[in-house]
C-alpha positions in Angstrom: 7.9 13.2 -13.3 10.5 12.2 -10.6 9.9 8.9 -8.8 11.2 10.3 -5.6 10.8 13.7 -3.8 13.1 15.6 -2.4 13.4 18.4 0.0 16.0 19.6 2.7 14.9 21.7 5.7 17.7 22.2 8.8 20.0 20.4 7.4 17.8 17.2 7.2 16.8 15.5 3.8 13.2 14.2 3.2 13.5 11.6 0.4 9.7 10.3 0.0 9.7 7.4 -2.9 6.9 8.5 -5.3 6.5 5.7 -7.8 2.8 4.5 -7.5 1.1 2.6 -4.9 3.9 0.0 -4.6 7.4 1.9 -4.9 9.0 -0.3 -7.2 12.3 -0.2 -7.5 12.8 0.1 -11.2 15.4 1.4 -13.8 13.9 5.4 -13.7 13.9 4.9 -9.3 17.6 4.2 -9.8 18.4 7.1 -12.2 16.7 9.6 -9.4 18.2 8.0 -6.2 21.6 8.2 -7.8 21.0 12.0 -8.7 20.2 12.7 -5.2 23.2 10.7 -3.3 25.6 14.1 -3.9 23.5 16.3 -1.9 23.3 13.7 0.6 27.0 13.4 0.7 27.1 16.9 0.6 28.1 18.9 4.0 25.0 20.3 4.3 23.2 17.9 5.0 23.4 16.7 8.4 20.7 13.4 8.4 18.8 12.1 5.9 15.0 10.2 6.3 13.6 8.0 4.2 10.1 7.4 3.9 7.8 5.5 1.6 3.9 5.4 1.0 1.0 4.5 3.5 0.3 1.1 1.5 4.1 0.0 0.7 7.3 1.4 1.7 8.6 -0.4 -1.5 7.7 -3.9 -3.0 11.2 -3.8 -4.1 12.6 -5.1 -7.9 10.1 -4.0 -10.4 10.2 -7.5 -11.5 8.2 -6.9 -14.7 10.8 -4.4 -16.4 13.8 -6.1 -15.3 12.6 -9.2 -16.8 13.3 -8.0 -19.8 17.1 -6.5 -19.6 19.7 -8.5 -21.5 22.8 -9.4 -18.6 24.5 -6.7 -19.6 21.7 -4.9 -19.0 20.5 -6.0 -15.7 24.0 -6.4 -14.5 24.3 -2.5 -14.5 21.0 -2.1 -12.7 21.9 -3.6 -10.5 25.5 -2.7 -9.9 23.9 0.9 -9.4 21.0 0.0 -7.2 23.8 -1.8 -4.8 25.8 1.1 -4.9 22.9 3.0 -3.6 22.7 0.9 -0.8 26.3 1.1 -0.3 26.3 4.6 -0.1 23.4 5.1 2.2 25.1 2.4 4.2 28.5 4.3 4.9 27.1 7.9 4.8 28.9 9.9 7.5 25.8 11.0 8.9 22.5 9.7 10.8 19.9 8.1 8.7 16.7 6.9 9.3 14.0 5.3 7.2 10.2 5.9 8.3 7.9 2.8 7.7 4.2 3.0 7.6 3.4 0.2 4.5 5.2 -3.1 3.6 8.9 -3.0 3.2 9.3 -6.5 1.2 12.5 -7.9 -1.0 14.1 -4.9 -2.1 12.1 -2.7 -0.3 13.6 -4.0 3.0 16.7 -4.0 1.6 17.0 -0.3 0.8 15.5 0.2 4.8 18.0 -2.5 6.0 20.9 0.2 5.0 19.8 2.6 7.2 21.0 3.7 10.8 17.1 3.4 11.7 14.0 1.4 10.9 10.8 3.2 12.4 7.7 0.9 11.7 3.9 1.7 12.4 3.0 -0.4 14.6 0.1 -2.2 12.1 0.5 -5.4 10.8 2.2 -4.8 7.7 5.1 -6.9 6.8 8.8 -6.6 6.5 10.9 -9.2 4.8 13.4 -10.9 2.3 11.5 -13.5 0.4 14.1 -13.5 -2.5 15.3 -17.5 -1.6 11.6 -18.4 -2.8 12.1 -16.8 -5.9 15.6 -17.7 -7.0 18.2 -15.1 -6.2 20.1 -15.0 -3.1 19.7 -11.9 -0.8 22.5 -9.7 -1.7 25.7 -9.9 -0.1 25.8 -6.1 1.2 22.2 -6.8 2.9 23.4 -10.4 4.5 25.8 -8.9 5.9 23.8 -5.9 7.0 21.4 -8.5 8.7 23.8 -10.5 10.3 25.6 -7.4 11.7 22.4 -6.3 13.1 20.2 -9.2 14.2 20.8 -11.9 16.6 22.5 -14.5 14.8 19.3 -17.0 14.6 16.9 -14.3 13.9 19.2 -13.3 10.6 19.2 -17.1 9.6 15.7 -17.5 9.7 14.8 -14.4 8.1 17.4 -15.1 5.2 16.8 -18.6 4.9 12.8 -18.7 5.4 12.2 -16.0 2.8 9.0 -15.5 5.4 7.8 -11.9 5.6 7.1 -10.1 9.5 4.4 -8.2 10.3 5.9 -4.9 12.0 6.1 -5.8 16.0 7.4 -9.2 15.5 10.1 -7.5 13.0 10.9 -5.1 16.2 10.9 -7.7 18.6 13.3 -9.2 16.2 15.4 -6.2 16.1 15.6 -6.1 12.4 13.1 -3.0 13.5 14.2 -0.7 16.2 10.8 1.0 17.2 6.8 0.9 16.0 5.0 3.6 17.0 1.6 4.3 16.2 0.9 6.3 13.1 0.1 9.7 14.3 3.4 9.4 16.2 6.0 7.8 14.0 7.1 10.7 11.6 7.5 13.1 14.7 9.3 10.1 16.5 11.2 10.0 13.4 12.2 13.7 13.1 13.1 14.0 16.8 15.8 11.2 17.0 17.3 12.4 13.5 17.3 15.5 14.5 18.8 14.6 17.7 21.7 12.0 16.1 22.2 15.8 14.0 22.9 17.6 16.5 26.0 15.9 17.9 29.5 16.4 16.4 29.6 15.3 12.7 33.4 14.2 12.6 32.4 12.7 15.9 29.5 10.7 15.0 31.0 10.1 11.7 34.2 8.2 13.2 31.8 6.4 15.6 29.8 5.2 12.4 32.5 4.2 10.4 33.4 2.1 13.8 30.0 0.6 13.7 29.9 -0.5 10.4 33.9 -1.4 8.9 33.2 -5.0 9.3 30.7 -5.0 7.1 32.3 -2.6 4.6 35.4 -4.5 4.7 34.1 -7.7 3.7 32.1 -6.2 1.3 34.7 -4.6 -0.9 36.8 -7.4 -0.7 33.9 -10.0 -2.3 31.4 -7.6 -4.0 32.1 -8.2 -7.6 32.0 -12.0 -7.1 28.8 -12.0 -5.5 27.2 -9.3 -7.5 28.5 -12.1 -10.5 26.8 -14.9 -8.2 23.6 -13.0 -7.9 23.0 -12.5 -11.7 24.1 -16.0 -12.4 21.2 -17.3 -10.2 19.0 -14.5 -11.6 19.5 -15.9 -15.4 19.3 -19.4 -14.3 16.1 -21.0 -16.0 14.9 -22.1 -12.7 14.8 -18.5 -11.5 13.6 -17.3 -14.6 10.8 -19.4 -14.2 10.2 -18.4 -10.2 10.7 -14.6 -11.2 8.2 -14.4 -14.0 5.4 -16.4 -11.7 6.8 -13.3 -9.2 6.2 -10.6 -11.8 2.6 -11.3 -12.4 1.7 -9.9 -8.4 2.9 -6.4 -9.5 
């Protein structure tokens, strides 16, 4: 059984994660998101949407499994998950993720590397707690928040580690839009569909505009903050934050 479904319909892709109540982010979730990134990349498909489930979007790492990887181990999880992100990030197309339950850690993360973030407008959270529980954000998704937020609104919600319900997470931009349930997937489908529309090889040049910052700086450093993430991440204080962590999943 997949832990994310897929589907492609006028040249948009649905990917709807599909791995329990919570969407955890765990070793199988990376083995299907990779196996889907070609299609993605793929000319026919002209935008992608991401969505998640009515409870959570994702509660992000699945802390419990990972727990138990050797470094070599965790180190390729999680140079594949970041890839993921990576990829999303710089697709050449319009993307979009759809938001109804609480996008936390690396739940936000995955939504942060998105064109979009559509949120119901409830009062489920949105957030990057991973300061309180040892690890730094990482780098790609700094840089992603910084790029995107006003500069004290991305300090505070790296620093903090404090989740945001959905309207204050708009009103800090780190949202675009909420909208209210019945309305968000067609609000969703509209502006994708839209974004679609346009010239590919011109929206793609005016992405790559929007986001070479970012994807300079990140080649450059990547592998010595990918190594900076695992060091804190086997560190026996973080071990210690990320098992007390593991027992809310």
């Amino acid at each position: 059984m997949t832990s994310i479904n897929f589907s492609i319909a006028d040249g948009i892709a649905h990917i709807i994660f599909n791995n329990g109540v919570t969407n955890p982010i765990s070793t199988k979730f990376v083995n299907d998101f990779e196996q889907l990134l070609p299609q993605l990349e793929s000319d026919s498909c002209k935008g992608v949407i991401i969505k998640g489930g009515e409870k959570f979007f994702s509660m992000g790492l699945n802390l419990p499994e990972l727990l138990e990887l050797e470094r070599a181990e965790m180190e390729d999880f999680f140079t594949r998950f970041d890839d993921i992100c990576y990829r999303i990030y710089s697709l050449n197309k319009p993307t979009m993720s759809v938001i109804e339950g609480h996008a936390v850690a690396g739940g936000a993360v995955l939504a942060l590397m998105t064109d979009y973030r559509y949120a119901a407008d409830s009062t489920k959270f949105f957030g990057l707690n991973e300061i309180k529980i040892g690890v730094p954000v990482p780098y790609l998704t700094s840089l992603v928040v910084h790029a995107i937020a006003p500069g004290l609104t991305a300090k505070e919600l790296l620093y903090s580690g404090e989740f945001l319900p959905f309207p204050d997470a708009s009103k800090s931009e780190i949202i675009d839009c909420t909208f209210p349930a019945d309305e968000l997937n067609l609000a969703a489908e509209t502006k994708i569909k839209q974004l679609a529309s346009f010239n590919q090889q011109t929206f793609s040049a005016m992405k790559n505009n929007q986001i070479e910052k970012v994807q300079t700086l990140y080649l450059k450093n990547k592998e010595f903050k990918n190594k900076e993430f695992l060091d804190c991440w086997f560190s026996q204080q973080s071990q210690e934050l990320l098992k007390e962590a593991a027992k809310n999943f």
